[in-house]
GUKEZA-384905 format. One record per residue (C-alpha): residue number from 1; x, y, z. Coordinates in steps of 0.05 Angstrom, whole numbers, plus 5000, padded with zeros to 4 digits. Each point is the difference from the previous one (the first is absolute). Layout:
<rs>
+-----+------+------+------+
|   n |    x |    y |    z |
+-----+------+------+------+
| NUM |    X |    Y |    Z |
...
+-----+------+------+------+
</rs>
This chain:
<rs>
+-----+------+------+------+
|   n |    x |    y |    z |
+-----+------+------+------+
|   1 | 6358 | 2714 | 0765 |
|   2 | 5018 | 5068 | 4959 |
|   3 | 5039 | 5052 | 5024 |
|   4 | 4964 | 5051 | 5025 |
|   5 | 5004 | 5059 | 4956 |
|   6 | 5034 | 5066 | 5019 |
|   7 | 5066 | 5024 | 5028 |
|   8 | 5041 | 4951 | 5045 |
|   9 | 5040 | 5028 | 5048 |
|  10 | 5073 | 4972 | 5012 |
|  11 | 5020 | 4999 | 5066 |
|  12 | 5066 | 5014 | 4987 |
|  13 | 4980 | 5066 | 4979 |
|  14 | 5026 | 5059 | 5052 |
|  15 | 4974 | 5074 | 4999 |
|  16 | 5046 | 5050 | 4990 |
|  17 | 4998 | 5064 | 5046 |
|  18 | 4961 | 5020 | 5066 |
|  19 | 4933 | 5018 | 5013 |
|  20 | 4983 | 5075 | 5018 |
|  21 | 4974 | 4959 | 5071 |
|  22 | 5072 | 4981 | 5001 |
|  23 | 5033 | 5066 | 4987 |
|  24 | 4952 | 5032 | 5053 |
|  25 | 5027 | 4954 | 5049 |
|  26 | 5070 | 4997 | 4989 |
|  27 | 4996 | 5086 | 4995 |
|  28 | 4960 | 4982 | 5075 |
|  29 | 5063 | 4959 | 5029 |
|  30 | 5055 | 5044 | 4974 |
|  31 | 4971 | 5073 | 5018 |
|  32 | 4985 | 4968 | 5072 |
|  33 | 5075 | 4972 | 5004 |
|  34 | 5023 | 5074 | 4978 |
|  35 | 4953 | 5024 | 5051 |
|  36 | 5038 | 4966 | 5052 |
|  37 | 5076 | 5004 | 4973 |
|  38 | 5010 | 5067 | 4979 |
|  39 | 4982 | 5033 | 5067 |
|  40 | 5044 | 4945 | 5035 |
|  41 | 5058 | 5012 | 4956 |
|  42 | 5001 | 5079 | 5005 |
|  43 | 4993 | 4996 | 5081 |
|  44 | 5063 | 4949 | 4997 |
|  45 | 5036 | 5047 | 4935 |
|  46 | 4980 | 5063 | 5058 |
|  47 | 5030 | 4958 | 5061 |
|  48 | 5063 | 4988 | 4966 |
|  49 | 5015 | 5070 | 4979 |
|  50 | 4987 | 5029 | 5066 |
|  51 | 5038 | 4935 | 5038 |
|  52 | 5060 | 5029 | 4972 |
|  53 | 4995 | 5062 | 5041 |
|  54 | 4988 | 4975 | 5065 |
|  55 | 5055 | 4942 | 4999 |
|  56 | 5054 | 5058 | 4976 |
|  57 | 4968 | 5048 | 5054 |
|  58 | 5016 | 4953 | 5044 |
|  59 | 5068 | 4983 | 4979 |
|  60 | 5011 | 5073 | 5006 |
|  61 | 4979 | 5009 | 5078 |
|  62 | 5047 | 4938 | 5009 |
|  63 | 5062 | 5030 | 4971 |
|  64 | 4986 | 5067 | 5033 |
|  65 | 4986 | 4970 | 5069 |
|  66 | 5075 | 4955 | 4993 |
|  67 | 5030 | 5066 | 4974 |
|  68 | 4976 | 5035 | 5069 |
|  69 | 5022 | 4949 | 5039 |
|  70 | 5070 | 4993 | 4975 |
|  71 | 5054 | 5045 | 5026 |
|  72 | 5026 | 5055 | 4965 |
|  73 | 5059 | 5050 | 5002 |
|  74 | 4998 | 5071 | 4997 |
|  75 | 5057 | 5052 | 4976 |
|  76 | 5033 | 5001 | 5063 |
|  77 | 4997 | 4927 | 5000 |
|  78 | 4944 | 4990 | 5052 |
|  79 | 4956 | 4941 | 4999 |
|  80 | 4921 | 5015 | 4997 |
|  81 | 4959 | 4947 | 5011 |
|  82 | 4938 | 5022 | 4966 |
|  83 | 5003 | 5040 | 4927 |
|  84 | 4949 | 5004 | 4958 |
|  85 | 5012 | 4999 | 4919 |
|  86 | 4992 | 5069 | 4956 |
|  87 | 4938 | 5006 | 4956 |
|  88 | 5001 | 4957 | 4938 |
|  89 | 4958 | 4999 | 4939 |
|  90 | 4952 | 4989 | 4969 |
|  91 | 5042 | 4953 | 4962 |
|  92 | 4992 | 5000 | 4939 |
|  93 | 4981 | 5067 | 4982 |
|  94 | 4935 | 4979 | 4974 |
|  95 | 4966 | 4927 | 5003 |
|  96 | 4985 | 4958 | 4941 |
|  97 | 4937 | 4968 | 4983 |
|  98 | 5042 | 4940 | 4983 |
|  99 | 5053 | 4971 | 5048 |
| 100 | 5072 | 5015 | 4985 |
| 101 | 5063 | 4984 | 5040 |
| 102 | 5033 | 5059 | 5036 |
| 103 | 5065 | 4995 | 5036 |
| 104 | 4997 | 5041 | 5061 |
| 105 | 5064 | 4994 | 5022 |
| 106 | 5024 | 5046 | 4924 |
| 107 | 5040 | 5055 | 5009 |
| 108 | 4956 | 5046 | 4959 |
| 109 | 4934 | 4969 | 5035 |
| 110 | 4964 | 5044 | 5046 |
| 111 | 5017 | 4987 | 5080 |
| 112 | 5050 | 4945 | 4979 |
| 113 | 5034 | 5018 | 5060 |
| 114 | 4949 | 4979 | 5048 |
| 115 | 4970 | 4940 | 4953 |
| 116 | 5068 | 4972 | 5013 |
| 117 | 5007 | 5008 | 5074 |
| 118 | 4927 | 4979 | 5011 |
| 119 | 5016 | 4947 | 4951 |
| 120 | 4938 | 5013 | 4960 |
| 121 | 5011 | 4960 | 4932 |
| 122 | 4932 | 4966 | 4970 |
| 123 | 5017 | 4934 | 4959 |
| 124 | 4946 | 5004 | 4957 |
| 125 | 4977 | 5052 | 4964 |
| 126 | 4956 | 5054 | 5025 |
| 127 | 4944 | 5043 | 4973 |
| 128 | 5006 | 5048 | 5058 |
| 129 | 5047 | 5059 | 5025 |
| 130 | 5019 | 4991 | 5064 |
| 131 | 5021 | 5053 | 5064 |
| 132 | 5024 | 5015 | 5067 |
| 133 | 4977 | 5051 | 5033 |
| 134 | 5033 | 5010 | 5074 |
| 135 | 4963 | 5063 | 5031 |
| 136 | 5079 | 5006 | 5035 |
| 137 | 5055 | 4970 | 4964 |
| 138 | 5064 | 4995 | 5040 |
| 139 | 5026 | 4968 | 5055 |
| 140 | 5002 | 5005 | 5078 |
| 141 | 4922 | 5017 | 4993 |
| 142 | 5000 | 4965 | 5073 |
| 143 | 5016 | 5069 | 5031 |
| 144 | 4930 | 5037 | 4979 |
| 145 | 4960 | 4950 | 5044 |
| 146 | 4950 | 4999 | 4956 |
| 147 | 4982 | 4943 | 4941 |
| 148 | 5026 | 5002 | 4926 |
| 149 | 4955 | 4978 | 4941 |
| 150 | 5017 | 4978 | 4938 |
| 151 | 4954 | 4993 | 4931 |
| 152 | 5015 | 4947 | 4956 |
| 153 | 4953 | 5014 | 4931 |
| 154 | 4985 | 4960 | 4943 |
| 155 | 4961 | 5033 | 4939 |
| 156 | 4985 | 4966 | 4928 |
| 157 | 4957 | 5005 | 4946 |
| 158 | 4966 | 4942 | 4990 |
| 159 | 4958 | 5006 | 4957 |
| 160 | 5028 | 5049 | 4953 |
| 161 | 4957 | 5059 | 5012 |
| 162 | 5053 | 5051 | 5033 |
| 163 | 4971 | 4998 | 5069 |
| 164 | 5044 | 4961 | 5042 |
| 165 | 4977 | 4957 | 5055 |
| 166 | 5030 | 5021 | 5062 |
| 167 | 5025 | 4945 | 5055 |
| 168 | 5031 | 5024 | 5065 |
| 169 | 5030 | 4963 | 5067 |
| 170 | 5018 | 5046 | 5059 |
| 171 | 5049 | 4980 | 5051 |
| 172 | 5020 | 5040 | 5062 |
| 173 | 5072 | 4998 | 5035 |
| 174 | 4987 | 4998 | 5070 |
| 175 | 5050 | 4970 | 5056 |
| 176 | 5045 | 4962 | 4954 |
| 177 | 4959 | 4968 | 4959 |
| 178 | 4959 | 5023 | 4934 |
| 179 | 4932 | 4962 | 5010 |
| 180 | 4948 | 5014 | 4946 |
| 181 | 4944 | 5042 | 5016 |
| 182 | 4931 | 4980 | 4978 |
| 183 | 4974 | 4963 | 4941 |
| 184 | 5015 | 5003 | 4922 |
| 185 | 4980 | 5065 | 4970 |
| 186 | 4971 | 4998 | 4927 |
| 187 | 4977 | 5054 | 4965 |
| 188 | 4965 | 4993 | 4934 |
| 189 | 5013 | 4932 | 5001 |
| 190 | 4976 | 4977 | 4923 |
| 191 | 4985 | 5082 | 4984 |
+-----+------+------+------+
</rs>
């Protein structure tokens, strides 16, 4: 028998590279996993920004509805029942895009006065300024039979741009208690 004349082939012998068929499909499989992650991942990176607001909103209307409940002392050394914080903030003065820590309860901070008797601190750091906004600050609001509300307001920029997202919780003071009144407020959400 001869050998049979030409090129043998070793079958140890490996190409190198992929095909374009190949590069087609694995450009297929990644722009379709893309497709699907990068819309996921800003909805959760949007969630989580604005998350912050309404858990420290509601920190907020907790410490202000304690602080109107407690009893407090006037001048003449009367007890009032029900008092309602003065106006604080927006703390800080302006909002970072990037979260920093802020104590509250500073001296020199804006409204530190009522951030410590609301007992308003954050833990974490925020990328929001944060207020108070009682339409009648005082105490012994009772007497004008009528109910108190009070704004609690969280603005950021969060995305850099200078527009801040707005984020607001209203409460209203009303026989003793402060109860919230309505739903989360957001405007400009994600400007």
């Amino acid at each position: 028998m001869t050998p049979s004349r030409g090129r043998i082939r070793s079958p140890s012998r490996r190409r190198e590279g992929i095909t374009l068929v190949e590069a087609c499909a694995l450009t297929c499989v990644g722009g379709i996993v893309l497709a699907v992650a990068v819309p996921t991942f800003s909805r959760h990176l949007r969630i989580s920004k604005t998350a912050e607001a309404a858990e420290q909103l509601a920190a907020l209307h907790r410490g202000t509805a304690a602080y109107y409940a407690r009893g407090h002392a006037d001048s003449d050394g009367h007890t009032h029942i029900r008092c309602l914080p003065e106006a604080a903030g927006p703390t800080p003065a302006e909002p970072s895009r990037w979260p920093q820590r802020i104590d509250f309860a500073a001296p020199n901070t804006p409204g530190a006065g009522t951030w410590r008797a609301i007992g308003f601190a954050p833990e974490e750091p925020t990328r929001y300024r944060y207020s108070v906004l009682p339409e009648e600050p005082g105490c012994g609001l009772d007497a004008a039979g009528h109910a108190h509300r009070v704004t609690f307001a969280a603005e950021g920029d969060l995305d850099g741009d200078r527009v801040l997202s707005r984020f607001e919780r209203r409460a209203t003071a009303k026989d003793g208690e402060l109860v919230p009144a309505g739903v989360l407020i957001a405007a400009e959400r994600m400007e």
